[in-house]
VMD Tcl script that draws the C-alpha trace (Angstrom):
set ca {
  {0.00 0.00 0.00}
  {0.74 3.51 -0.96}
  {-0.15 7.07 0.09}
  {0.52 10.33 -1.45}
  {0.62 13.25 1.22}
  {0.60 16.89 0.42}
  {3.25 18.72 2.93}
  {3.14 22.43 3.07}
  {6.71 23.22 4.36}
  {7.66 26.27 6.49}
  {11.11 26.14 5.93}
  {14.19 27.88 8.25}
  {12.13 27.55 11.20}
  {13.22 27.77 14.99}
  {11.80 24.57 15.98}
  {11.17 21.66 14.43}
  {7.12 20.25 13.85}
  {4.02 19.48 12.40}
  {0.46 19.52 12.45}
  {-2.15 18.21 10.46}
  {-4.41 20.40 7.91}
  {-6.67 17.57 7.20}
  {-6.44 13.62 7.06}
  {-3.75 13.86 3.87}
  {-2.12 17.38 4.05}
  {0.41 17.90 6.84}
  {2.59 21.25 7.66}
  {5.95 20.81 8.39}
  {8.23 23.07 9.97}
  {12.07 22.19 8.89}
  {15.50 24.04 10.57}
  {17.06 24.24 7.54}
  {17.49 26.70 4.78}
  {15.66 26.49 1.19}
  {18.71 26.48 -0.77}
  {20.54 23.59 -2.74}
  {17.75 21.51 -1.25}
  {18.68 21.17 2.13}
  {15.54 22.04 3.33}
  {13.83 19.03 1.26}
  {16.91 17.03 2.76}
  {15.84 17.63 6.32}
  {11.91 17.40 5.39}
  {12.85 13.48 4.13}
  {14.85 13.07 7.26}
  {11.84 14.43 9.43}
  {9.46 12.15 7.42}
  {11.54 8.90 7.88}
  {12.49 10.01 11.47}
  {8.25 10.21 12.49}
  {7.16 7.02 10.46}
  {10.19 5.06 11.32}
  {11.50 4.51 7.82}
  {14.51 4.80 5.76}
  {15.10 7.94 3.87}
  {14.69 6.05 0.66}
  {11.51 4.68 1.02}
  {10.07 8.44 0.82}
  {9.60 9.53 -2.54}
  {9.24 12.90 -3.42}
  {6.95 13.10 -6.40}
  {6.70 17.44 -7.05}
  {7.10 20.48 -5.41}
  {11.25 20.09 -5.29}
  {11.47 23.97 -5.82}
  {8.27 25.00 -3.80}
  {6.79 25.35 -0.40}
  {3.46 22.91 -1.31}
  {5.24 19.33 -1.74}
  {3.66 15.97 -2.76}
  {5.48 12.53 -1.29}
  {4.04 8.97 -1.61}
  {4.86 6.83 0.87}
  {4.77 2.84 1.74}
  {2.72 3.07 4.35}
  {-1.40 3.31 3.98}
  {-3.05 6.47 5.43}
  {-4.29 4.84 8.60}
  {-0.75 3.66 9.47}
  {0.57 6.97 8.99}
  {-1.70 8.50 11.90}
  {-1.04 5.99 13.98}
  {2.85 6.71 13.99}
  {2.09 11.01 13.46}
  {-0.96 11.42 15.93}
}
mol new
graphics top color blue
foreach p $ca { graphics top sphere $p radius 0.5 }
foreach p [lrange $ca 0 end-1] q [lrange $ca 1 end] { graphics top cylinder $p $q radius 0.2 }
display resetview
């Protein structure tokens, strides 16, 4: 099972979090810059960090240069709540 999620990202913040928008769109807040993609770097490594995957099992899918990001991920929807409450 797959899931696509829609991540608005907040990007150079102080602290790092999230909340959720709705059941499928998340807001991150990343401490890193938007530049060379480190920002999308540290996003991945929150993602992987929350769910308890490996960075390579998140695949980003659009929104490399922009601030509304789409990533699918192996994990259904339901199991993704469960481990990001």
């Amino acid at each position: 099972m797959q899931t696509t999620l829609t991540i608005h990202v907040h990007a150079h913040a102080r602290q790092a979090r999230y909340r959720w928008l709705d059941t499928s769109t998340l807001k991150m807040h990343v401490c890193a810059p938007r530049e060379k993609g480190k920002a999308n770097e540290r996003l991945i490594a929150d993602l992987a960090s929350h769910l308890h995957l490996n960075k390579q099992d998140i695949q980003m899918v659009s929104g490399h240069n922009s601030t509304l990001k789409r990533v699918i991920l192996p994990l259904s929807l339901e199991e993704i709540h469960q481990r990001m409450p």
